[in-house]
Biotite code that builds the C-alpha atoms (Angstrom):
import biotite.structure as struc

atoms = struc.array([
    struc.Atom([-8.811, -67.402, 6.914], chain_id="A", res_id=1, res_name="UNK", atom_name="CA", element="C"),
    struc.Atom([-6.776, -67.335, 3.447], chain_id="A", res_id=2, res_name="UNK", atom_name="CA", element="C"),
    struc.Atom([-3.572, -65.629, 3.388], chain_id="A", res_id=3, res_name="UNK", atom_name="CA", element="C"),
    struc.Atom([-5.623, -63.000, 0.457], chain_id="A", res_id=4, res_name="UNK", atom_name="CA", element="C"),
    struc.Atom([-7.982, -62.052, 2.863], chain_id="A", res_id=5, res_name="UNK", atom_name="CA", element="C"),
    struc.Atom([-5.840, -61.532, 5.800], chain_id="A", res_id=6, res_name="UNK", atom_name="CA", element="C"),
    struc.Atom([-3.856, -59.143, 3.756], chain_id="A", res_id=7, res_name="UNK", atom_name="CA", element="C"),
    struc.Atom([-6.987, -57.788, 2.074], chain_id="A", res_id=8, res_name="UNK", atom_name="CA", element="C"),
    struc.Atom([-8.149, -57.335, 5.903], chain_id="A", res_id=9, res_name="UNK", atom_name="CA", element="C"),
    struc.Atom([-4.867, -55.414, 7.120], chain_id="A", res_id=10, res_name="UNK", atom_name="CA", element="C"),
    struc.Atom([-5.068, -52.820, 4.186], chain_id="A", res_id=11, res_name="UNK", atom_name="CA", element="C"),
    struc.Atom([-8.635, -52.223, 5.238], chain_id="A", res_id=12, res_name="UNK", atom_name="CA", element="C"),
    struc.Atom([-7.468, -51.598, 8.804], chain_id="A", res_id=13, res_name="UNK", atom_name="CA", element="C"),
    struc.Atom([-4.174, -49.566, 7.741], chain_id="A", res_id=14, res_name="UNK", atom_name="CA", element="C"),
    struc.Atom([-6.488, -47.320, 5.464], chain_id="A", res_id=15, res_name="UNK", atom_name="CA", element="C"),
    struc.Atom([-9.079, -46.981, 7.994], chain_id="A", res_id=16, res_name="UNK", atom_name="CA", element="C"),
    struc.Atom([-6.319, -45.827, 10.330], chain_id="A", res_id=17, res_name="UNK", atom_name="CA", element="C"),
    struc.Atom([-4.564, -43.317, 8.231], chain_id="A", res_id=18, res_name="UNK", atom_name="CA", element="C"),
    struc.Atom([-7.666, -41.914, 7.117], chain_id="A", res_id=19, res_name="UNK", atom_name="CA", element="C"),
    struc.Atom([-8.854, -41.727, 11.120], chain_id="A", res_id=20, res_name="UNK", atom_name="CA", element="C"),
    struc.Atom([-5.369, -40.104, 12.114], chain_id="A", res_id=21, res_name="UNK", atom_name="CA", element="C"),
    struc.Atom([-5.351, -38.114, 9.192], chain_id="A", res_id=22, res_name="UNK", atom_name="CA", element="C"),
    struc.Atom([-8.727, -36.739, 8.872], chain_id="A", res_id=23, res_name="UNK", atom_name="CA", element="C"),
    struc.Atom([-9.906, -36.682, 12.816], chain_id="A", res_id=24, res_name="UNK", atom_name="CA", element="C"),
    struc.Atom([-13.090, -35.261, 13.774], chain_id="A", res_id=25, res_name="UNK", atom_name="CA", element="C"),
    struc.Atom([-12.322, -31.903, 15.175], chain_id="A", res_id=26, res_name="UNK", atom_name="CA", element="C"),
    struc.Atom([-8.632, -31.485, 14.016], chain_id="A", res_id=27, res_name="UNK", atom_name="CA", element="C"),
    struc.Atom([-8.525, -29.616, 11.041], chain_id="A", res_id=28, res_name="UNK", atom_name="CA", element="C"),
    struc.Atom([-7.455, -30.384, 7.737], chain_id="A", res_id=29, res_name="UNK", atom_name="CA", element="C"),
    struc.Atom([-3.478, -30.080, 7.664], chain_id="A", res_id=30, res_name="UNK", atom_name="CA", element="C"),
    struc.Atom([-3.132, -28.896, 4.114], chain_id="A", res_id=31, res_name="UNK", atom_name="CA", element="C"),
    struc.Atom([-6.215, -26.373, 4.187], chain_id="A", res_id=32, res_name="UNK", atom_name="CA", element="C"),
    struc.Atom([-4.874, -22.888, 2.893], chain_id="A", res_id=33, res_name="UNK", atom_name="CA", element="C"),
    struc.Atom([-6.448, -21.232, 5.278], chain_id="A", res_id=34, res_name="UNK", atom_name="CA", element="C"),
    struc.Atom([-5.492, -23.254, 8.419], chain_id="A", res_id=35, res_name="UNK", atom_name="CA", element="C"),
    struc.Atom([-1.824, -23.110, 7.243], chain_id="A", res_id=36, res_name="UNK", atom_name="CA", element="C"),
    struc.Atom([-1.665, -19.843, 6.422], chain_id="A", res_id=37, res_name="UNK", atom_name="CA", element="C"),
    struc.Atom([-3.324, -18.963, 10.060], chain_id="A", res_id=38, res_name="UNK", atom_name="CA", element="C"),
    struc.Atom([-0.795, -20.963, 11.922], chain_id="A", res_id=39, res_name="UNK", atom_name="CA", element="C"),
    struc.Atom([2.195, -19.597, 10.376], chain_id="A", res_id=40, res_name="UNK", atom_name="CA", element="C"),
    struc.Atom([0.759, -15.779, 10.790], chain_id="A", res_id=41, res_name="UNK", atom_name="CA", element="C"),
    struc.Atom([0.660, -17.189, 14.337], chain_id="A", res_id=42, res_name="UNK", atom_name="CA", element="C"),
    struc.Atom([3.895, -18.469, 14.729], chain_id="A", res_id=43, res_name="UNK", atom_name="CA", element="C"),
    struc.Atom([5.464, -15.747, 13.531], chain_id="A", res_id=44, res_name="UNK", atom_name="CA", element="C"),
    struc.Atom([2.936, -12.932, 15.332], chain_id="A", res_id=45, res_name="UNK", atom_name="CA", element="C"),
    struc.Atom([4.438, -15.122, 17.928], chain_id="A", res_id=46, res_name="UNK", atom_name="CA", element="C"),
    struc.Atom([8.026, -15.187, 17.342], chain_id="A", res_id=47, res_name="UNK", atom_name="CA", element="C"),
    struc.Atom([7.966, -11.628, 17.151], chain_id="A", res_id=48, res_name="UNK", atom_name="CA", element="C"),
    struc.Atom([6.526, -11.099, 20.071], chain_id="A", res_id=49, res_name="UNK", atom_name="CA", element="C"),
    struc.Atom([9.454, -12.427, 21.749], chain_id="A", res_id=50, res_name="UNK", atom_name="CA", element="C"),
    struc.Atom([11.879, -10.263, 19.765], chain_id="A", res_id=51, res_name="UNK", atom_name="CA", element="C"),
    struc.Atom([13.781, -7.409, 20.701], chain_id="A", res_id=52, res_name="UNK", atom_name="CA", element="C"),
    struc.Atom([12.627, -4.234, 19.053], chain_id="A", res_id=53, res_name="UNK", atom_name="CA", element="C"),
    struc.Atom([16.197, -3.998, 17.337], chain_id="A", res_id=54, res_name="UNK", atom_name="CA", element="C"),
    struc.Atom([15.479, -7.370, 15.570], chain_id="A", res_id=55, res_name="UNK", atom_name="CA", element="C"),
    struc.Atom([11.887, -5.941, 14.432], chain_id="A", res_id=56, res_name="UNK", atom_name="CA", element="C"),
    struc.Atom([13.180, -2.803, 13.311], chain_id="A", res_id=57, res_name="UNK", atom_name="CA", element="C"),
    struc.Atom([15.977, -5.227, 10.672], chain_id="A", res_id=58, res_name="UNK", atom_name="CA", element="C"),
    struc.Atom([13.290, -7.193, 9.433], chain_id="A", res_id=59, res_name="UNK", atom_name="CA", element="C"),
    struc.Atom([11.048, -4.326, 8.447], chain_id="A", res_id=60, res_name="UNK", atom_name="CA", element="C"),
    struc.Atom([13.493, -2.269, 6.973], chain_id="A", res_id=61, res_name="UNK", atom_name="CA", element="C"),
    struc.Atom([14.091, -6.010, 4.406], chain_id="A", res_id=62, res_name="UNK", atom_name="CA", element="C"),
    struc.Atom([11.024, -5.007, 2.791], chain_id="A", res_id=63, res_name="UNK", atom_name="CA", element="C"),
    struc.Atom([11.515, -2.610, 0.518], chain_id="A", res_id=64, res_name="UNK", atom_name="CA", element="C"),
    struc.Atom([8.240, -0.402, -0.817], chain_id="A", res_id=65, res_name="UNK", atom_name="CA", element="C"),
    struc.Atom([7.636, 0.547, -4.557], chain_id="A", res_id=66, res_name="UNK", atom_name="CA", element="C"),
    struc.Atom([6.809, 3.830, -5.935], chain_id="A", res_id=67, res_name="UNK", atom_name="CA", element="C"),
    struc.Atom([5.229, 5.043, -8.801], chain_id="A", res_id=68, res_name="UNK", atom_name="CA", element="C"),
    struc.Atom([6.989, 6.381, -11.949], chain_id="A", res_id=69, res_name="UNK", atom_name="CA", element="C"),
    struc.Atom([7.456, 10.073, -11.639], chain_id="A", res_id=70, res_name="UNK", atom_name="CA", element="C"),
    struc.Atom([8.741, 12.396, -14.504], chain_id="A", res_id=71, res_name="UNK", atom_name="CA", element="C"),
    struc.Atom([10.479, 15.066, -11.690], chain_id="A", res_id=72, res_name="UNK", atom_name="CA", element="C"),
    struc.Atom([13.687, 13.821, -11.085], chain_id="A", res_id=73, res_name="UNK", atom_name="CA", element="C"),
    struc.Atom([13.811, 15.224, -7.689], chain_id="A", res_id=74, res_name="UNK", atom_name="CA", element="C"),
    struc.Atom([10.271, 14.280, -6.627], chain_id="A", res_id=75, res_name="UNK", atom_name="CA", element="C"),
    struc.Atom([11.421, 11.458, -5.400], chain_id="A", res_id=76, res_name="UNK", atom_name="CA", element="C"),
    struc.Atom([13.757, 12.815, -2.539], chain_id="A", res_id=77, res_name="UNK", atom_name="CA", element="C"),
    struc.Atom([10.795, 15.935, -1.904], chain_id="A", res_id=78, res_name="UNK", atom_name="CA", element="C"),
    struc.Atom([8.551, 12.875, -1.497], chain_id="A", res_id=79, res_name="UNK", atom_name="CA", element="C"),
    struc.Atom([10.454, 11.329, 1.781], chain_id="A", res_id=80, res_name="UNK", atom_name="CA", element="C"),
    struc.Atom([9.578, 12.076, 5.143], chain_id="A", res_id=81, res_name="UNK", atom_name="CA", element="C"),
    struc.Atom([11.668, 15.575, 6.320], chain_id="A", res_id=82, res_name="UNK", atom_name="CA", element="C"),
    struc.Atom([13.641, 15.343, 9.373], chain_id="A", res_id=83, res_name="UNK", atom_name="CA", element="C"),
    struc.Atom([12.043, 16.919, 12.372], chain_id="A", res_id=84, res_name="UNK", atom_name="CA", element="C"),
    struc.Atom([12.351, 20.041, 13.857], chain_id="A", res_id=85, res_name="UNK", atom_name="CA", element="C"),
    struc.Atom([14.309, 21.615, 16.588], chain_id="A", res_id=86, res_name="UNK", atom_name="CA", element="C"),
    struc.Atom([17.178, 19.805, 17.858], chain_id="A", res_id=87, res_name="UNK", atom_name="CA", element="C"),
    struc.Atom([17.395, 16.186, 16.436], chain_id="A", res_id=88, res_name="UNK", atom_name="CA", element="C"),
    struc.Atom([18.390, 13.411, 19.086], chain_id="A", res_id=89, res_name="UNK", atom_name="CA", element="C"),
    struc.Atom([18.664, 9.704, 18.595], chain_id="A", res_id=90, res_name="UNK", atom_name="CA", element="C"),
    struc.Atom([15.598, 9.093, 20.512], chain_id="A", res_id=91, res_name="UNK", atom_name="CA", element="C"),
    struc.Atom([13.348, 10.935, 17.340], chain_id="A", res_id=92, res_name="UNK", atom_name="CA", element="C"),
    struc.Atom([14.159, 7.664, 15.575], chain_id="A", res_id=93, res_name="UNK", atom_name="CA", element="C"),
    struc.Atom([11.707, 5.220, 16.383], chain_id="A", res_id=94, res_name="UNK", atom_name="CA", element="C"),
    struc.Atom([13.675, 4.370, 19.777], chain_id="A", res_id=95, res_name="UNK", atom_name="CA", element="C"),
    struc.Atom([16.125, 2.481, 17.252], chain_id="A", res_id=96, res_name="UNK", atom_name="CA", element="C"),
    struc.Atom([20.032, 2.483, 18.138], chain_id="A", res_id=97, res_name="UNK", atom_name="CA", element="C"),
    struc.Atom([22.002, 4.897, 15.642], chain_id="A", res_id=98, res_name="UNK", atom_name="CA", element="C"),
    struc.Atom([24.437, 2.078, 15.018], chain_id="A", res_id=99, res_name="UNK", atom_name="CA", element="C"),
    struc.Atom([21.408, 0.228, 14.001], chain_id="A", res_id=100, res_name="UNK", atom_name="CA", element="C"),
    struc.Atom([19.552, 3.051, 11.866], chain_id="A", res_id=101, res_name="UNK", atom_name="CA", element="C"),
    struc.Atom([23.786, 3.305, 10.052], chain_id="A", res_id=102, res_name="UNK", atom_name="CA", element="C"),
    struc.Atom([23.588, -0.430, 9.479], chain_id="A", res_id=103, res_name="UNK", atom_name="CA", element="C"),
    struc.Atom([19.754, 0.063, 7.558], chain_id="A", res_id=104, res_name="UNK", atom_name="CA", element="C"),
    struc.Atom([21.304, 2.359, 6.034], chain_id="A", res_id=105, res_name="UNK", atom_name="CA", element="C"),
    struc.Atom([24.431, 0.292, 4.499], chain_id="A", res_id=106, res_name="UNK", atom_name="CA", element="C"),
    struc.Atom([21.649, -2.464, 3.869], chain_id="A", res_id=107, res_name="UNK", atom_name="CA", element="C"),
    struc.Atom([19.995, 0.223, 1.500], chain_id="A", res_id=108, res_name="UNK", atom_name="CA", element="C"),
    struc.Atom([22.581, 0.540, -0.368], chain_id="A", res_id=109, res_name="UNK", atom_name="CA", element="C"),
    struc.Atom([23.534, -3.032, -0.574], chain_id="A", res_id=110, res_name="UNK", atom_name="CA", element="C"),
    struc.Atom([19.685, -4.058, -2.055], chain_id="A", res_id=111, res_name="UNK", atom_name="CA", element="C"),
    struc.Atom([20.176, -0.677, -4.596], chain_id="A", res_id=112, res_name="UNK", atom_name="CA", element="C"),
    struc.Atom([23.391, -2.517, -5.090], chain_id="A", res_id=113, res_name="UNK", atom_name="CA", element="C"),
    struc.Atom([22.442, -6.105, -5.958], chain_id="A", res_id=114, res_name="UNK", atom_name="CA", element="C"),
    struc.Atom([19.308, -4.628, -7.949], chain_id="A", res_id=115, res_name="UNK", atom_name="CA", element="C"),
    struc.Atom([21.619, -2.392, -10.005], chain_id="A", res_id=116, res_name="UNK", atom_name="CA", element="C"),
    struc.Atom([24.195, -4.084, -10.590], chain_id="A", res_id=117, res_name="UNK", atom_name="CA", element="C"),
    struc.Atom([26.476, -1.078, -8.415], chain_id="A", res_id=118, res_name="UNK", atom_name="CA", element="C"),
    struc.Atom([26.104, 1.279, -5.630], chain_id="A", res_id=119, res_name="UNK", atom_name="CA", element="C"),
    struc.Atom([24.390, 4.795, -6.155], chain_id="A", res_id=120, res_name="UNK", atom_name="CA", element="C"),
    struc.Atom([26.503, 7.251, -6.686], chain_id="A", res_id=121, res_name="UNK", atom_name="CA", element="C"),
    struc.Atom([27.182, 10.861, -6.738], chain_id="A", res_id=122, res_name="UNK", atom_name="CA", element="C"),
    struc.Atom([26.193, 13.571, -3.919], chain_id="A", res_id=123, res_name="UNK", atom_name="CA", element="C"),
    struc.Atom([24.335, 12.935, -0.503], chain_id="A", res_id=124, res_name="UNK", atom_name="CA", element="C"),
    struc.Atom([20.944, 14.382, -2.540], chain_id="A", res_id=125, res_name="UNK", atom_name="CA", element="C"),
    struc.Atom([22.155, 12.266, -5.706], chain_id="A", res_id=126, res_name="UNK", atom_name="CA", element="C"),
    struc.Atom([22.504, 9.106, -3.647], chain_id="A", res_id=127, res_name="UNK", atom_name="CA", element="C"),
    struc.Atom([19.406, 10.578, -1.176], chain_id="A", res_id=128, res_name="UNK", atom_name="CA", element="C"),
    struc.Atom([17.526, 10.599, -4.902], chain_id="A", res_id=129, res_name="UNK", atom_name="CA", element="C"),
    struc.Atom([18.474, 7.412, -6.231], chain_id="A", res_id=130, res_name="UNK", atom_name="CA", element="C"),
    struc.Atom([17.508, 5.328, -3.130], chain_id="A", res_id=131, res_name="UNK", atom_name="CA", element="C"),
    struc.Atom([13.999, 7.388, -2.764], chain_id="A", res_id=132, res_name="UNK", atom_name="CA", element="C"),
    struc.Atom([12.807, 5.973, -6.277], chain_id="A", res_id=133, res_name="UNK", atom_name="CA", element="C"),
    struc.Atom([14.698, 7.743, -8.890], chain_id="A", res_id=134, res_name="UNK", atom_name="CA", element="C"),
    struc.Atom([16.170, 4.679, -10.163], chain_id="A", res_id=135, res_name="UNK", atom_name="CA", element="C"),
    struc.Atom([14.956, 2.426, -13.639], chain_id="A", res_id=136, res_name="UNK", atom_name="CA", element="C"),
    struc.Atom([12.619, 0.250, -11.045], chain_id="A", res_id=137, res_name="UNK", atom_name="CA", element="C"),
    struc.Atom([11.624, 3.076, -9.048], chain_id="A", res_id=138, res_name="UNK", atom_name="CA", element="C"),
    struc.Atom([11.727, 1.677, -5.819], chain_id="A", res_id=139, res_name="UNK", atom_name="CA", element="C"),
    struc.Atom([12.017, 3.353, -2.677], chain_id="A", res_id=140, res_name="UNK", atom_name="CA", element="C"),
    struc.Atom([14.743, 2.054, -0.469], chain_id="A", res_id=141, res_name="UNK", atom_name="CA", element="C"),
    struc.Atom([14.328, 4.619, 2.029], chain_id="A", res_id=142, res_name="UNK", atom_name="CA", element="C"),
    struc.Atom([12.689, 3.131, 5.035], chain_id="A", res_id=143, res_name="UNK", atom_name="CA", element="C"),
    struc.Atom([11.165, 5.686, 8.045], chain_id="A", res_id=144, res_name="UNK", atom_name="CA", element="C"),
    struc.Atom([10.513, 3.460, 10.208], chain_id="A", res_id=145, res_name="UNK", atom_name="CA", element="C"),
    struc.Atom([14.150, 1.715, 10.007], chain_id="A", res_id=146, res_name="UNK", atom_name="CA", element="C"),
    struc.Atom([15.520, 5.161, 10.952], chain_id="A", res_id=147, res_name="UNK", atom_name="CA", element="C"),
    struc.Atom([16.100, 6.294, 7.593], chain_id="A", res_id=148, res_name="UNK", atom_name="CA", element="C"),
    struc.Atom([15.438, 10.026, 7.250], chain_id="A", res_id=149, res_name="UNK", atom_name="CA", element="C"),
    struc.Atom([15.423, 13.254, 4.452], chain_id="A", res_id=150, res_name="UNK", atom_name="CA", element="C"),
    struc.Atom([16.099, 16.540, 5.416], chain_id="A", res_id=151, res_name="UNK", atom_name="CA", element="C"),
    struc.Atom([14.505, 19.591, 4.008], chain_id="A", res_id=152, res_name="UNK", atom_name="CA", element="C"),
    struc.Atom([17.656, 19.524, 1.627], chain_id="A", res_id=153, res_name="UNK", atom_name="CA", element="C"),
    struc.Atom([16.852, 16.425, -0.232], chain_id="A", res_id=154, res_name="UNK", atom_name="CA", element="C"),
    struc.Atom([20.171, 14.731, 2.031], chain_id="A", res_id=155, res_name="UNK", atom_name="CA", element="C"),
    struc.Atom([19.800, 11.595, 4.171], chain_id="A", res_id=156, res_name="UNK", atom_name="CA", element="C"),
    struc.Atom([20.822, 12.378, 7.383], chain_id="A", res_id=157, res_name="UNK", atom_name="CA", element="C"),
    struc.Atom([21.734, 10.720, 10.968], chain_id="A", res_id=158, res_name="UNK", atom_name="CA", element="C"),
    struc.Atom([19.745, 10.315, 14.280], chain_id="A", res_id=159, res_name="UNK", atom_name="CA", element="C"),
    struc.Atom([21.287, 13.559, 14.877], chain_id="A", res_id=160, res_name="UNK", atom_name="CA", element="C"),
    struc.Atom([20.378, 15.743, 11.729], chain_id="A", res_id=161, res_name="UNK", atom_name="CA", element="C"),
    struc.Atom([23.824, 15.440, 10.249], chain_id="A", res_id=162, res_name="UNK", atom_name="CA", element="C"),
    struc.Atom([24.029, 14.555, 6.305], chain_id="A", res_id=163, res_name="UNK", atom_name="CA", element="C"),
    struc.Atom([25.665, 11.136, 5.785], chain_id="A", res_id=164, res_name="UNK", atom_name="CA", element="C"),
    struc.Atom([28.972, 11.061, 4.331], chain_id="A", res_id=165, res_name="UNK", atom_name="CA", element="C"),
    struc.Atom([29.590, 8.805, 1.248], chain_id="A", res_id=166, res_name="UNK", atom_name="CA", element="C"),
    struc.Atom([32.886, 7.134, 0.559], chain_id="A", res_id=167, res_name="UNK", atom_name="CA", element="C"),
    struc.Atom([32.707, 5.221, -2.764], chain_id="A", res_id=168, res_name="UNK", atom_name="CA", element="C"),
    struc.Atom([35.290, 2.529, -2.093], chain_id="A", res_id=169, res_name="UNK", atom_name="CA", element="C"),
    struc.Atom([34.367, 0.655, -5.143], chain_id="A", res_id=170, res_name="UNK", atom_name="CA", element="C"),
    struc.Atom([31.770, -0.257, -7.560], chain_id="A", res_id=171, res_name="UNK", atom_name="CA", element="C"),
    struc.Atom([30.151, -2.353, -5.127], chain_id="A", res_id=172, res_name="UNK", atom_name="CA", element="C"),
    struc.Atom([31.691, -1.031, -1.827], chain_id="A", res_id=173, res_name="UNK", atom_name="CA", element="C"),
    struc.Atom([30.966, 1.876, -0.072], chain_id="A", res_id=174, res_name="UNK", atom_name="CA", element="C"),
    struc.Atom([31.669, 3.458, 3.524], chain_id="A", res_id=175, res_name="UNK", atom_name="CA", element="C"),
    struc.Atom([28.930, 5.415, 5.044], chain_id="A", res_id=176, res_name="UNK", atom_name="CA", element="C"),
    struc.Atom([29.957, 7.913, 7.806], chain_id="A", res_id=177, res_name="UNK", atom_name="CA", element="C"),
    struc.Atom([27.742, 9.293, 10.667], chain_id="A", res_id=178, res_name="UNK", atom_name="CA", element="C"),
    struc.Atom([29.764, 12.644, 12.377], chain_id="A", res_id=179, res_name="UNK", atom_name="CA", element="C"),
    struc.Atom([27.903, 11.406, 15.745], chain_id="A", res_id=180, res_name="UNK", atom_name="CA", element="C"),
    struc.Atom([26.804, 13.028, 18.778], chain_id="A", res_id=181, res_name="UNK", atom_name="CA", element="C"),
    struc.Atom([29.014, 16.153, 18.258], chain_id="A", res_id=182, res_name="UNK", atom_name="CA", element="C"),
    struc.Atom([27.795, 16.268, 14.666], chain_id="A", res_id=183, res_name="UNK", atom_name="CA", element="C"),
    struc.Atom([31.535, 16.923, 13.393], chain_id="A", res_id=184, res_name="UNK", atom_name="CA", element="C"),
    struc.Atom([32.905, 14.759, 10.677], chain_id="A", res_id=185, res_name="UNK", atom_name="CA", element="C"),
    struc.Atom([36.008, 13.164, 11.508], chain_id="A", res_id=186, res_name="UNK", atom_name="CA", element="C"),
    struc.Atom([36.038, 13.265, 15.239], chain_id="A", res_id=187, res_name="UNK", atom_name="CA", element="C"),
    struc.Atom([36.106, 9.841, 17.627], chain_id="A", res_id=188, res_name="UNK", atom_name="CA", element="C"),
    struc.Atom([32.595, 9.547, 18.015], chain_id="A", res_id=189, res_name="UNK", atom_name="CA", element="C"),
    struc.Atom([31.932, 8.612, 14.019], chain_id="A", res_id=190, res_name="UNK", atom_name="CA", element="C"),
    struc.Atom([29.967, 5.977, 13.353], chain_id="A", res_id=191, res_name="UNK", atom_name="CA", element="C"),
    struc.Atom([31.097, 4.348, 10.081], chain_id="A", res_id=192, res_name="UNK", atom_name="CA", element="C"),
    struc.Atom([30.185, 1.089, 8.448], chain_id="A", res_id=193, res_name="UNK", atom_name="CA", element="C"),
    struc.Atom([30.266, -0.321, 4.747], chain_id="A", res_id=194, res_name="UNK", atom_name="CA", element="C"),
])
């Protein structure tokens, strides 16, 4: 055999080989769209199934929803999800740790933050306002299901149905206070974070 069709007779081979490993009957197509997109809804319906339900509540509240344009300027604060009645407790939250539903809470304002350009400020309602869509994007940075709720006053408040306290520190930093289980500002059992 000639040395061109020894080499003409290993590409053959190599090509039929790739093409076998690559394109085996009954495996499906690597690159498909719809194979790839199933195995990574998989892998992460997966990976999530394995997570604590502090770790799921932080990656939902990441996602931030949009909301339509509204002319009212406090619509957007009526529009959120009232605190419940009767005695709040940190168990009305979604099962979600208060030092968790404080640190969605500083995340908020961090995303308004790096959308804007600077913190909201003003007033608990003000701020309450801004994050709930009354901003130039209108987007809702309030997330329920992170823990994040409105009272009927238009204020965000804690697991326990105490309006946050905000500290502008800066342009760019601010301190949120929780007054805690005794729902007094100021007192040991605070829960404060930036």
């Amino acid at each position: 055999m000639t040395k061109r069709a020894l080499a003409a007779t290993v590409l053959i081979l190599l090509t039929g080989l790739l093409v076998y490993f690559w394109w085996r009957p009954g495996t499906p197509n690597q690159n498909s769209p719809a194979v790839t997109k199933a195995a990574q809804d998989a892998a992460v319906a997966d990976a999530l199934a394995h997570q604590s339900t502090n770790t799921t509540a932080i990656i939902e509240s990441n996602f931030a929803r949009v909301q339509p344009a509204t002319d009212d300027l406090n619509a957007a604060a009526a529009a959120a999800s009232p605190a419940p009645s009767g005695p709040a407790t940190p168990t009305q939250v979604a099962g979600i740790p208060p030092s968790i539903v404080l640190e969605n809470m500083s995340r908020a304002v961090r995303q308004y933050g790096a959308m804007f350009g600077g913190n909201p400020v003003g007033t608990n309602p003000e701020i309450t306002s801004q994050l709930g869509g009354n901003n130039p994007k209108h987007i809702n940075f309030i997330d329920a299901a992170a823990g994040m709720r409105v009272n009927e006053n238009g204020e965000l408040v804690d697991p326990w149905g105490t309006p946050y306290f905000f500290h502008q520190l800066s342009g760019t930093d601010m301190e949120i206070h929780s007054a805690g289980p005794d729902k007094i500002m100021w007192t040991a059992d605070d829960l404060v974070t930036h």
